[in-house]
C-alpha positions, 0 to 999 in steps of 0.5 A: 500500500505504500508503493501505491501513495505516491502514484495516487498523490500524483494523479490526485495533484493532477487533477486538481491542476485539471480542475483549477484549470477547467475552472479558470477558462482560460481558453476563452481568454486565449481566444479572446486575445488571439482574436484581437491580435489577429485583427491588429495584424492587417492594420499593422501591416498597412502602417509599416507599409506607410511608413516604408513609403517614406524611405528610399525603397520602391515598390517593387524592392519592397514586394521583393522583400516581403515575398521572402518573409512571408509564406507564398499563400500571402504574396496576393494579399501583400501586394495587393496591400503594398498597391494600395498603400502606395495610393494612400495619403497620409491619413491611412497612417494614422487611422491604421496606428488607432486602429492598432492600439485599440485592438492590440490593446484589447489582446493585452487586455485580454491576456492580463485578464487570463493571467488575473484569474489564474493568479486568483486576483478577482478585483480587476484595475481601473479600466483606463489603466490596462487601455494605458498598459495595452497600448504601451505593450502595442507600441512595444511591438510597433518597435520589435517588428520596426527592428526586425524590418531593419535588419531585414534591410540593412541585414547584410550591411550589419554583418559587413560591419561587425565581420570588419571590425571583430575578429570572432564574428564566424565563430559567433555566428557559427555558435549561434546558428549550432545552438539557435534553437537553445537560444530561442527557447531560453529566450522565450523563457526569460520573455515568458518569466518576466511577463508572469513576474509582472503582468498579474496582480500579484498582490490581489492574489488570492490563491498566493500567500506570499507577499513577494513573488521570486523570479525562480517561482516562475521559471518552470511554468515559463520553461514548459510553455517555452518548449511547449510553444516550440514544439507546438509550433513545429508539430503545427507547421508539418500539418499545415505543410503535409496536411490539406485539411485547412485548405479543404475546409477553409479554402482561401481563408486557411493562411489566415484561419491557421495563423488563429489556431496557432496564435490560439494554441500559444496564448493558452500555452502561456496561461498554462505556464502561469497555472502551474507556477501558481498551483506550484506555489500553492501546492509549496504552501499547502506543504510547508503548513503540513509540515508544521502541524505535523510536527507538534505533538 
C-alpha cells in the first residue's frame, strides 16, 4: 500500500491542476486575445507599409522583400496591400496606428485578464489603466517588428560591419546558428518569466500567500510553455505543410484561419505556464503548513 501513495498523490495533484484549470477558462481568454491580435495584424501591416513609403525603397524592392518573409499563400494579399498603400495619403497612417492600439490593446487586455484569474486576483484595475498598459505593450511591438524590418534591410550591411571590425564574428555566428534553437527557447523563457513576474496582480492574489513573488517561482511554468510553444509550433507547421485539411475546409481563408489556431494554441500555452507556477506555489504552501502541524505533538 505504500508503493501505491505516491502514484495516487500524483494523479490526485493532477487533477486538481485539471480542475483549477477547467475552472479558470482560460481558453476563452486565449481566444479572446488571439482574436484581437489577429485583427491588429492587417492594420499593422498597412502602417509599416506607410511608413516604408517614406524611405528610399520602391515598390517593387519592397514586394521583393516581403515575398521572402512571408509564406507564398500571402504574396496576393501583400501586394495587393503594398498597391494600395502606395495610393494612400497620409491619413491611412494614422487611422491604421488607432486602429492598432485599440485592438492590440484589447489582446493585452485580454491576456492580463487570463493571467488575473489564474493568479486568483478577482478585483480587476481601473479600466483606463490596462487601455494605458495595452497600448504601451502595442507600441512595444510597433518597435520589435520596426527592428526586425531593419535588419531585414540593412541585414547584410550589419554583418559587413561587425565581420570588419571583430575578429570572432564566424565563430559567433557559427555558435549561434549550432545552438539557435537553445537560444530561442531560453529566450522565450526569460520573455515568458518576466511577463508572469509582472503582468498579474500579484498582490490581489488570492490563491498566493506570499507577499513577494521570486523570479525562480516562475521559471518552470515559463520553461514548459517555452518548449511547449516550440514544439507546438513545429508539430503545427508539418500539418499545415503535409496536411490539406485547412485548405479543404477553409479554402482561401486557411493562411489566415491557421495563423488563429496557432496564435490560439500559444496564448493558452502561456496561461498554462502561469497555472502551474501558481498551483506550484500553492501546492509549496499547502506543504510547508503540513509540515508544521505535523510536527507538534
Amino acid at each position: 500500500m505504500k508503493g501505491m501513495k505516491k502514484p495516487l498523490k500524483i494523479a490526485q495533484k493532477i487533477m486538481g491542476f485539471c480542475d483549477m484549470m477547467s475552472a479558470d477558462n482560460i481558453g476563452s481568454f486565449a481566444a479572446s486575445a488571439a482574436y484581437f491580435f489577429i485583427l491588429s495584424f492587417f492594420p499593422l501591416v498597412m502602417l509599416l507599409m506607410s511608413l516604408l513609403r517614406y524611405t528610399n525603397l520602391t515598390r517593387d524592392q519592397l514586394t521583393d522583400m516581403l515575398a521572402e518573409a512571408v509564406p507564398p499563400e500571402l504574396h496576393s494579399i501583400m501586394t495587393g496591400i503594398i498597391s494600395e498603400v502606395y495610393g494612400k495619403t497620409a491619413l491611412t497612417v494614422s487611422l491604421s496606428a488607432l486602429v492598432i492600439l485599440w485592438t492590440a490593446g484589447k489582446g493585452f487586455m485580454a491576456l492580463k485578464n487570463g493571467m488575473d484569474i489564474a493568479v486568483g486576483a478577482s478585483k480587476k484595475r481601473n479600466y483606463f489603466w490596462l487601455r494605458i498598459l495595452g497600448t504601451f505593450n502595442a507600441v512595444i511591438l510597433m518597435a520589435v517588428i520596426l527592428a526586425a524590418l531593419a535588419l531585414g534591410v540593412f541585414g547584410q550591411m550589419l554583418e559587413d560591419m561587425i565581420e570588419k571590425h571583430i575578429d570572432f564574428h564566424g565563430d559567433f555566428v557559427m555558435f549561434v546558428v549550432t545552438f539557435r534553437k537553445v537560444i530561442m527557447i531560453a529566450g522565450f523563457g526569460l520573455l515568458f518569466t518576466l511577463a508572469y513576474l509582472f503582468t498579474p496582480d500579484w498582490k490581489r492574489s488570492e490563491r498566493n500567500s506570499r507577499r513577494k513573488v521570486r523570479i525562480l517561482a516562475m521559471l518552470p511554468g515559463a520553461l514548459v510553455s517555452s518548449l511547449g510553444w516550440r514544439v507546438y509550433s513545429a508539430l503545427f507547421s508539418y500539418y499545415l505543410r503535409y496536411s490539406h485539411g485547412f485548405e479543404n475546409m477553409y479554402g482561401s481563408l486557411a493562411t489566415l484561419i491557421g495563423a488563429m489556431f496557432w496564435l490560439y494554441g500559444c496564448i493558452y500555452l502561456i496561461l498554462i505556464g502561469l497555472e502551474i507556477n501558481v498551483f506550484l506555489m500553492a501546492d509549496g504552501n499547502d506543504t510547508g503548513g503540513a509540515g508544521k502541524d505535523d510536527s507538534k505533538p
